[in-house]
GUBA-161263 format. One record per residue (C-alpha): residue in one letter; residue number from 0; x, y, z. Coordinates in pm, whole numbers, plus 50000, padded with zeros to 5 digits. Layout:
<sites>
[A,NUM,[X,Y,Z]],
...
</sites>
This chain:
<sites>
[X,0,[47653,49126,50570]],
[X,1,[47425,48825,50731]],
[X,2,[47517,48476,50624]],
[X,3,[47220,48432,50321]],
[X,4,[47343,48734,50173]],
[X,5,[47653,48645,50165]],
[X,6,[47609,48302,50056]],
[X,7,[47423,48424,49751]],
[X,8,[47698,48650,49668]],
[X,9,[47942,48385,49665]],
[X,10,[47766,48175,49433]],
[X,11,[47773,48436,49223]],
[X,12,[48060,48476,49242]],
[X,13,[48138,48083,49196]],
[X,14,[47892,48083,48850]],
[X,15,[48095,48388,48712]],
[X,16,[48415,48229,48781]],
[X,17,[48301,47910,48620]],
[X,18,[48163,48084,48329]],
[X,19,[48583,48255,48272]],
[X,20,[48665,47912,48286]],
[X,21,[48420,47783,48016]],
[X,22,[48252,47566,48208]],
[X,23,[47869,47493,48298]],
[X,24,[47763,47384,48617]],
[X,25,[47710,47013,48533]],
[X,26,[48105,47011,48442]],
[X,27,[48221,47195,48714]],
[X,28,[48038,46978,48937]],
[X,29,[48136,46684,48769]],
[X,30,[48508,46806,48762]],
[X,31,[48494,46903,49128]],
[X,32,[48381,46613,49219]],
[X,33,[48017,46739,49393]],
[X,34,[47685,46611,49260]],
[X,35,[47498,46880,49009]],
[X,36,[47200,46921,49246]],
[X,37,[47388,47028,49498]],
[X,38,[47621,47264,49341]],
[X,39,[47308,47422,49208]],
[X,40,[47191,47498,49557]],
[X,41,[47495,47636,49627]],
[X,42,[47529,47891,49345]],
[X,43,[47170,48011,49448]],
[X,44,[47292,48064,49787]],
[X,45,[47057,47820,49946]],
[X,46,[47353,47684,50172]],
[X,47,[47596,47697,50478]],
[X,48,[47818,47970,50458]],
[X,49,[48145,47625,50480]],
[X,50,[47958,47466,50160]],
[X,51,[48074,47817,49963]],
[X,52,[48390,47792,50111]],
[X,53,[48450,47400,50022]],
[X,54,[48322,47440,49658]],
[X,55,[48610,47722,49630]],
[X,56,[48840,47509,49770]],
[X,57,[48766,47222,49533]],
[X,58,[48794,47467,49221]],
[X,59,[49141,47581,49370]],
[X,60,[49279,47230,49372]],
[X,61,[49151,47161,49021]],
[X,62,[49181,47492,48823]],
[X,63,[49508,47726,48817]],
[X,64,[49273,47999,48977]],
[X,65,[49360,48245,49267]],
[X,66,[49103,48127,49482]],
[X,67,[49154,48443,49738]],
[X,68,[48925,48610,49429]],
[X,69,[48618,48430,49493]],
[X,70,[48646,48529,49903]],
[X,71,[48455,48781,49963]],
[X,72,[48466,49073,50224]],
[X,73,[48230,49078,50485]],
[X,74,[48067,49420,50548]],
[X,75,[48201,49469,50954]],
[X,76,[48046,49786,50940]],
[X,77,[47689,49875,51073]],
[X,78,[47485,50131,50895]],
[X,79,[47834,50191,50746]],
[X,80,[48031,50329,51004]],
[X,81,[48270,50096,51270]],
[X,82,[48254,50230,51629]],
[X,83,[48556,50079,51863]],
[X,84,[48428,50215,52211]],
[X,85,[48716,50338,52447]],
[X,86,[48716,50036,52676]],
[X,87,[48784,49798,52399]],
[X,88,[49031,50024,52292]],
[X,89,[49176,49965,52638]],
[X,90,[49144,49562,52629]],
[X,91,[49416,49556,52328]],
[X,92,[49633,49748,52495]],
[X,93,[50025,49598,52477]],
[X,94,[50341,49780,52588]],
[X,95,[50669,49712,52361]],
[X,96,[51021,49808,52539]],
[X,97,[51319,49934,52371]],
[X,98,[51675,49946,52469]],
[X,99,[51785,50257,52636]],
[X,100,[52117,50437,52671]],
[X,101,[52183,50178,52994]],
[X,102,[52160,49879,52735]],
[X,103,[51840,49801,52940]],
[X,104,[51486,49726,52801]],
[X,105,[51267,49956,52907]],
[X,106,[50892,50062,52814]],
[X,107,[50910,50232,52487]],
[X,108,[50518,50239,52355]],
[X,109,[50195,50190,52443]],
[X,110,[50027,50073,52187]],
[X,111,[49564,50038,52146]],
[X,112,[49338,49980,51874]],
[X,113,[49123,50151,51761]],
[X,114,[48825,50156,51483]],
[X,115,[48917,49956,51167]],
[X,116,[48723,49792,50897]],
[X,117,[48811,49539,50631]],
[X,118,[48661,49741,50386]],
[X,119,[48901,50049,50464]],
[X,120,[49325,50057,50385]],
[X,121,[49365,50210,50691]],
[X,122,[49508,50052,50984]],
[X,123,[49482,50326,51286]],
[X,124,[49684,50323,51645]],
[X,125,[49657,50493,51914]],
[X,126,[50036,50496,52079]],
[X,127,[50143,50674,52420]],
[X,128,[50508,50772,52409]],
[X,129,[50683,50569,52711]],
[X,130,[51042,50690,52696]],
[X,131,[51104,51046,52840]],
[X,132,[51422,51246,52694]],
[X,133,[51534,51606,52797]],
[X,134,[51606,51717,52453]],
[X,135,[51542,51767,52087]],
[X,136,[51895,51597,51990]],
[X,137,[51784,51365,51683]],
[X,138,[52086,51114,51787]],
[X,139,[51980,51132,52100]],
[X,140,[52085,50779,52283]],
[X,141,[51769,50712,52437]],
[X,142,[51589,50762,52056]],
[X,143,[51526,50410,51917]],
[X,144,[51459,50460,51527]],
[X,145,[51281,50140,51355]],
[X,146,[51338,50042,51025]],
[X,147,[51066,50219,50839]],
[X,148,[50789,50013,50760]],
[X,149,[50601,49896,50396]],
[X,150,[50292,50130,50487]],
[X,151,[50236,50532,50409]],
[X,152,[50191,50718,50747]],
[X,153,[49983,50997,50864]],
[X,154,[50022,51084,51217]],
[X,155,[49797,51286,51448]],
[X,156,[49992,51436,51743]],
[X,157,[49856,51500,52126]],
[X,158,[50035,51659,52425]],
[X,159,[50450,51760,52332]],
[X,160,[50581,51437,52122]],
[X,161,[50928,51493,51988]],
[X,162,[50914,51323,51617]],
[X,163,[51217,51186,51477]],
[X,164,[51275,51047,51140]],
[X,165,[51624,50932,50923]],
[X,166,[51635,51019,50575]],
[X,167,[51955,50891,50321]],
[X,168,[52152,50838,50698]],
[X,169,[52074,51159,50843]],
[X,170,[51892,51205,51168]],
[X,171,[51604,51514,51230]],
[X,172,[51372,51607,51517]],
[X,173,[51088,51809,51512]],
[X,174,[50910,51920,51818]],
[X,175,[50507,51860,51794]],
[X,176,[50215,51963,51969]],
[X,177,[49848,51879,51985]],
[X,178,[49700,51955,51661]],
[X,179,[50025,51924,51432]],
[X,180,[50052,51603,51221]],
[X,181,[50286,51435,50952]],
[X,182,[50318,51246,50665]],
[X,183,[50610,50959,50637]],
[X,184,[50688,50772,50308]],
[X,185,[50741,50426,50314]],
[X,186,[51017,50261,50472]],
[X,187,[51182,50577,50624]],
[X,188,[51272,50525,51010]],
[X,189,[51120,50702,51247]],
[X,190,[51024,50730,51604]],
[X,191,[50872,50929,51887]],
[X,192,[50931,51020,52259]],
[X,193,[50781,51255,52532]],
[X,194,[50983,51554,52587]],
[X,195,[50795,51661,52921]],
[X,196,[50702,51375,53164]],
[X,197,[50460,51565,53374]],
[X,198,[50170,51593,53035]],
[X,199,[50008,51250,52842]],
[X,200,[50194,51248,52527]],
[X,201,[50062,51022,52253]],
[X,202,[50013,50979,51893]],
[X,203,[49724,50834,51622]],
[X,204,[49927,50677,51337]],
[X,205,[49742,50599,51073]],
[X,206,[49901,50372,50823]],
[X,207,[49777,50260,50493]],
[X,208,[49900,50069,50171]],
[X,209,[49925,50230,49800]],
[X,210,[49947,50070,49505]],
[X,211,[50269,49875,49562]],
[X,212,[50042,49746,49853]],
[X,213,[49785,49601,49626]],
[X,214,[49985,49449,49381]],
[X,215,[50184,49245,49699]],
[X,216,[50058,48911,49573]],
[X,217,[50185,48963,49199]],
[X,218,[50507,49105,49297]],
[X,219,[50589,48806,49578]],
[X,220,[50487,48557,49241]],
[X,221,[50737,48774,49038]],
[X,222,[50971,48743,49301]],
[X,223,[51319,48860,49213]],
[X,224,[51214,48935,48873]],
[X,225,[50942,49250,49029]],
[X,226,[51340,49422,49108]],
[X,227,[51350,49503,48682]],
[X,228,[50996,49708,48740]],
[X,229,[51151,49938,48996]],
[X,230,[51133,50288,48902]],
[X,231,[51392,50544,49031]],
[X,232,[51106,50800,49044]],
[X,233,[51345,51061,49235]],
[X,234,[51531,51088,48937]],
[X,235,[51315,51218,48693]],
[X,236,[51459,51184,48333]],
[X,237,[51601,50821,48437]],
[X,238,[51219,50732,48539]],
[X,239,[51056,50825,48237]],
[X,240,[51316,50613,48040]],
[X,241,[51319,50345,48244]],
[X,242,[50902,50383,48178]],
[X,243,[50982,50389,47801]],
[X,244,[51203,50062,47815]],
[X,245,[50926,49869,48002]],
[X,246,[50667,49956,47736]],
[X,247,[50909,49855,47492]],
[X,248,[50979,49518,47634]],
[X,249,[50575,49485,47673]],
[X,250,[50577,49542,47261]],
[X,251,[50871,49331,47261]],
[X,252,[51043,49652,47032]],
[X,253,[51401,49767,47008]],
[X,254,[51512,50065,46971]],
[X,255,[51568,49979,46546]],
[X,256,[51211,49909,46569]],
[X,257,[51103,50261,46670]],
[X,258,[51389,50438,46460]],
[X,259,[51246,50221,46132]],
[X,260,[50873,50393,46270]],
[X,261,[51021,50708,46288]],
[X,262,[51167,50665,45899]],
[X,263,[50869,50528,45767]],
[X,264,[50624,50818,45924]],
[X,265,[50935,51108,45774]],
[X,266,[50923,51198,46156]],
[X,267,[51276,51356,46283]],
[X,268,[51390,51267,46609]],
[X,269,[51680,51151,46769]],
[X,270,[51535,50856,46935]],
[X,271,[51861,50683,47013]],
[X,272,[51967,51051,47237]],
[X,273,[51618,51016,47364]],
[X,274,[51603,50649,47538]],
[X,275,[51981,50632,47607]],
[X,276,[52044,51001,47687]],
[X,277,[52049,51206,48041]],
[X,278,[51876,51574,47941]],
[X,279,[51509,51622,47911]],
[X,280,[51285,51467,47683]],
[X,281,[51015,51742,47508]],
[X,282,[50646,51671,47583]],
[X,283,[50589,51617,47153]],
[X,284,[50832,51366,47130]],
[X,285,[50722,51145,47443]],
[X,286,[50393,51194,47231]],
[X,287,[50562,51058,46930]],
[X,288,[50747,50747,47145]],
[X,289,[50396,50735,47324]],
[X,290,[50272,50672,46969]],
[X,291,[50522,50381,46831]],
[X,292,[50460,50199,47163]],
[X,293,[50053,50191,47113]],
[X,294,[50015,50392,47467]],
[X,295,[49898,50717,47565]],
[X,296,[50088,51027,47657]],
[X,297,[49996,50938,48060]],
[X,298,[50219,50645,48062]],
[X,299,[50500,50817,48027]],
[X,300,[50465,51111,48289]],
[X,301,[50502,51065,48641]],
[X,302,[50514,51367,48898]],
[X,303,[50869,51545,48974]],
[X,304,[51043,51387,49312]],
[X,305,[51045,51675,49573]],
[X,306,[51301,51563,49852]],
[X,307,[51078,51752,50157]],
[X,308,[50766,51513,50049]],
[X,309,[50967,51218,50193]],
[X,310,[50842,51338,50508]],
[X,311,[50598,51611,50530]],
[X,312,[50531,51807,50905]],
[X,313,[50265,52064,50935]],
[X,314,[50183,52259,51243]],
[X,315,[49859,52349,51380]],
[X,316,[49886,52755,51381]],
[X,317,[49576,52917,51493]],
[X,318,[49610,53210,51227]],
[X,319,[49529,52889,50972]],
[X,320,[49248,52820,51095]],
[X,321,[48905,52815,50844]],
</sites>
């Protein structure tokens, strides 16, 4: 996106913002402190790209606005694809060690960039495997596991990587070859190594956010408060209550109110066994709770928890081939 584009954008931007605020551009200049003439250049985009940027700034300082709203992306993309050519791949190149079995720091990964836009979630690396091991043993000594990380993972395997991961404290290996990949929920640890030293062995790990990721701002304002939002997804039944409860404290109900609901509509259910209960709550009453609570059916269902989807490895067979 070239500078006058963008510039015009932003003042749209700017005027709509105003406009939530109930304000016209005389009083937002006059409140910002920036004569009207000028702000009405800038809103038409018939400025330097910093004069966008200052009037946001001023608005920030005066209004209880997120100013990171008005910023807007700039397209990096060309013709809408991002090349990263292999010798800039090669200039971010940075080697991280790891302590071995020796206590020593040695070379543990190679890590490169490669193509990334600001307009994707995905944040791809290319990373060689450094540290050599003669086995498959998932507590191997030379393994170093991190802590799992805040981002999903999809990883693309080249040459023989051994692929470790640690799920509720217990260790796995799987060996992988060119062509097999993964998937790795959040915050799981993992790592990788090169089980034959004489062949290249390294990885693509693509990482991206979900939708925990984009709500990071909100939940570091809710701060310790977010923890009552956490759902305990891998236990079904619990989840689906603990949905019910939230939507309850949205309506600011109790369980009286929906019981008094249930009375006045001659509906029978057992809405105390329901909310409070362990077993399985029928589709046509979460329709009927889904009902009290002014929602739809949707916001009560998540999927079931499968244990194996915590980490998912698939190997490239040629018989699956299409």
């Amino acid at each position: 996106m070239n500078q006058e584009r963008l510039t015009k954008k932003l003042g749209k931007r700017i005027l709509s913002e105003a406009n939530d605020l109930k304000r016209t551009i005389g009083s937002l200049a006059s409140e910002i402190g920036l004569q009207k003439n000028k702000l009405d250049k800038i809103i038409n985009g018939q400025c330097e790209l910093e004069d966008s940027y200052g009037v946001i700034k001023k608005m920030g300082s005066v209004y209880s606005i997120d100013i990171s709203d008005l910023y807007l992306i700039e397209n990096d993309c060309e013709n809408a694809i991002k090349i990263m050519r292999a010798e800039d791949s090669i200039k971010s190149s940075r080697v991280f060690n790891r302590i071995n079995k020796n206590k020593i720091k040695t070379p543990y990964y190679e890590y490169r960039d490669t193509a990334m836009s600001n307009l994707g979630p995905f944040k791809p690396e290319w990373i060689k495997e450094l540290r050599n091991v003669d086995n498959s043993d998932p507590y191997n000594p030379e393994v170093v596991y991190n802590n799992g990380h805040f981002m999903h993972q999809t990883t693309l395997f080249v040459g023989p990587v051994n692929f470790y991961w640690e799920v509720n404290g217990k260790k796995f290996c799987r060996e992988m070859n060119t062509g097999d990949s993964n998937y790795i929920t959040p915050y799981w640890p993992h790592s990788f190594a090169n089980r034959d030293p004489e062949q290249e062995a390294y990885i693509l790990a693509i990482t991206f956010g979900g939708d925990v990721r984009r709500a990071q701002k909100e939940l570091y304002a809710l701060g310790d408060k977010s923890n009552s939002y956490v759902i305990e997804y891998r236990d079904h039944y619990k989840a689906i209550r603990q949905l019910i409860k939230q939507h309850m404290m949205n309506e600011n109900m109790t369980i009286n109110h929906l019981i008094n609901l249930a009375q006045q509509q001659s509906i029978e259910i057992d809405l105390k066994e329901m909310i409070d209960g362990n077993e399985e709550i029928p589709s046509k009453d979460l329709r009927i709770i889904a009902a009290f609570l002014n929602i739809e059916l949707e916001d009560l269902l998540i999927p079931f928890f499968k244990p194996e989807d915590e980490v998912v490895v698939k190997h490239s067979k040629t018989e699956n081939k299409y």
